[in-house]
N, C-alpha and C positions, 0 to 999 in steps of 0.2 A: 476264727479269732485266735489271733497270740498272743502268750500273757507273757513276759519275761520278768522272774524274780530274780532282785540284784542279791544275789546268794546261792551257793550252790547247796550248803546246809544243808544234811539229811533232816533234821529238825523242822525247818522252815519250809523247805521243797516237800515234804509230808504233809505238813498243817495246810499251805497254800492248797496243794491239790486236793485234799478232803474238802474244803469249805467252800471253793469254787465250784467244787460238783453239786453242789446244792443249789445251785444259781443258775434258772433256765438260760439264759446271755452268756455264761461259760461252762455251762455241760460239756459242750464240746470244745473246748480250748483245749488249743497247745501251749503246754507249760512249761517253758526251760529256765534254767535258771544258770547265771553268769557270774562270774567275781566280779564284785566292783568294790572300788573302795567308801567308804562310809565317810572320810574327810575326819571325823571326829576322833581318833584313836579306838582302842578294844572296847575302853570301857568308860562310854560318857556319864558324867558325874552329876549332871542337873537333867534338866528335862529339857530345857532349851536343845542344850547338845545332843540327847537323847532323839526330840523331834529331829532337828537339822541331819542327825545322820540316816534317821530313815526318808527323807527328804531327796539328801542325796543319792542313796541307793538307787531310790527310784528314779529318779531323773538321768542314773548314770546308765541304768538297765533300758531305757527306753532305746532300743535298735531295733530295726526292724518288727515291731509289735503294737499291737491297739493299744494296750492298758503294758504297765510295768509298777512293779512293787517293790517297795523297800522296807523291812524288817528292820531293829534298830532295838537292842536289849542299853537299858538304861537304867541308873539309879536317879532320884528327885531324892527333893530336901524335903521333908512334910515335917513342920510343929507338932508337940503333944507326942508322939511317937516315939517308944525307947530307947532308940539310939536317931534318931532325925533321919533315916536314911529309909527310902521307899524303892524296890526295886517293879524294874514295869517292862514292857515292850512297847513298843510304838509300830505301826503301820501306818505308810504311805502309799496309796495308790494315783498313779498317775496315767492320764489321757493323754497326753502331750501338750492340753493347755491347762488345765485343773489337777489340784491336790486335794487327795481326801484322805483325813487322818481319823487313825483308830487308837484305842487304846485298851491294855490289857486290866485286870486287877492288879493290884499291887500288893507284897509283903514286907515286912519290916525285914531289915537285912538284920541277922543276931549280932550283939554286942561283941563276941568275942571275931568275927567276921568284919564289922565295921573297926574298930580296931587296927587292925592287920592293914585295913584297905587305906585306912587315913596316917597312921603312923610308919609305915613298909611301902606305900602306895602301890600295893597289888590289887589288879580288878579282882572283880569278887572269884572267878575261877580258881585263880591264885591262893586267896586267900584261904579257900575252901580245902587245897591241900596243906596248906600250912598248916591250919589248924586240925585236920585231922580227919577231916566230914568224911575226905575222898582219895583215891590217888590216882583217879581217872584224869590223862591228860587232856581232854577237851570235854568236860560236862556238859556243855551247852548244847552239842550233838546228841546226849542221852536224854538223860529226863533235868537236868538240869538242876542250879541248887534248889529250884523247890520243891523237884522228886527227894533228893535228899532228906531234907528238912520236911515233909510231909510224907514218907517213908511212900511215897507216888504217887497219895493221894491225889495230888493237883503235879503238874509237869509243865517243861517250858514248852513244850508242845500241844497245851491245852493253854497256854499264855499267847500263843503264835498265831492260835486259832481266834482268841477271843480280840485281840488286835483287828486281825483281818475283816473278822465276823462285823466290827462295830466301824471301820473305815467303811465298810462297805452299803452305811445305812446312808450316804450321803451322795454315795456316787450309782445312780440308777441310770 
């Protein structure tokens, strides 16, 4: 079996291949992973757009391969929540006629972060230098802002996973 994840992300090409191996149907898959583009820009602002780009990923990843996946970090709008802003992951997996979507837990993005993002409109990596978190150029590669903000506790790599984990209870 071939899995192709539309990403080459050390982040996502890590998470993808640990959670796959837990799965008698892809123990033995080949796993590559490609650029493709997401259609939505860096940093999708709803969940719509958030779904749609990992949608896209995956449908754009499908070459040559049984199953292709799309990864897709996203913010949503959630009521009641400090600043209304909910950050998440989305997975898509795709067969070539069926979509199965996953979803990560979500965090409230901090006030001084959302901010930034709505008044400056920088996606949250951006922001995260601005304000001071970080001054790593690609966080999203490490542990992401919710290594930061949870000092590792939880990482976007344990976000990548839980995505995966949960697209995967629909497509058997």
């Amino acid at each position: 079996m071939r899995v192709v994840l539309g990403s080459q992300n050390a982040c996502k090409m890590q998470s993808t291949r640990e959670v796959l191996a837990q799965y008698p149907q892809f123990a033995d898959a080949e796993i590559v992973g490609i650029e493709v583009d997401s259609g939505v820009g860096e940093q999708p602002m709803n969940l719509d757009a958030t779904i749609e780009g990992a949608i896209n990923r995956a449908k754009a990843a499908f070459k040559e391969c049984d199953v292709s996946i799309g990864i897709e970090a996203g913010a949503m709008q959630v009521a009641r929540t400090k600043t209304g802003v909910v950050k998440i992951e989305v997975c898509a997996i795709f067969n070539g006629q069926e979509i199965s979507l996953g979803f990560s837990m979500g965090f409230v993005v901090p006030e001084d972060l959302h901010k930034l993002m709505v008044e400056q409109g920088l996606h949250l990596s951006e922001a995260a230098r601005v304000a001071g978190y970080t001054n790593h150029p690609k966080i999203g590669t490490e542990g992401g802002i919710i290594g930061i903000l949870t000092g590792g506790r939880m990482t976007r790599y344990d976000m990548c996973k839980q995505a995966l984990t949960t697209a995967l209870i629909h497509f058997r």
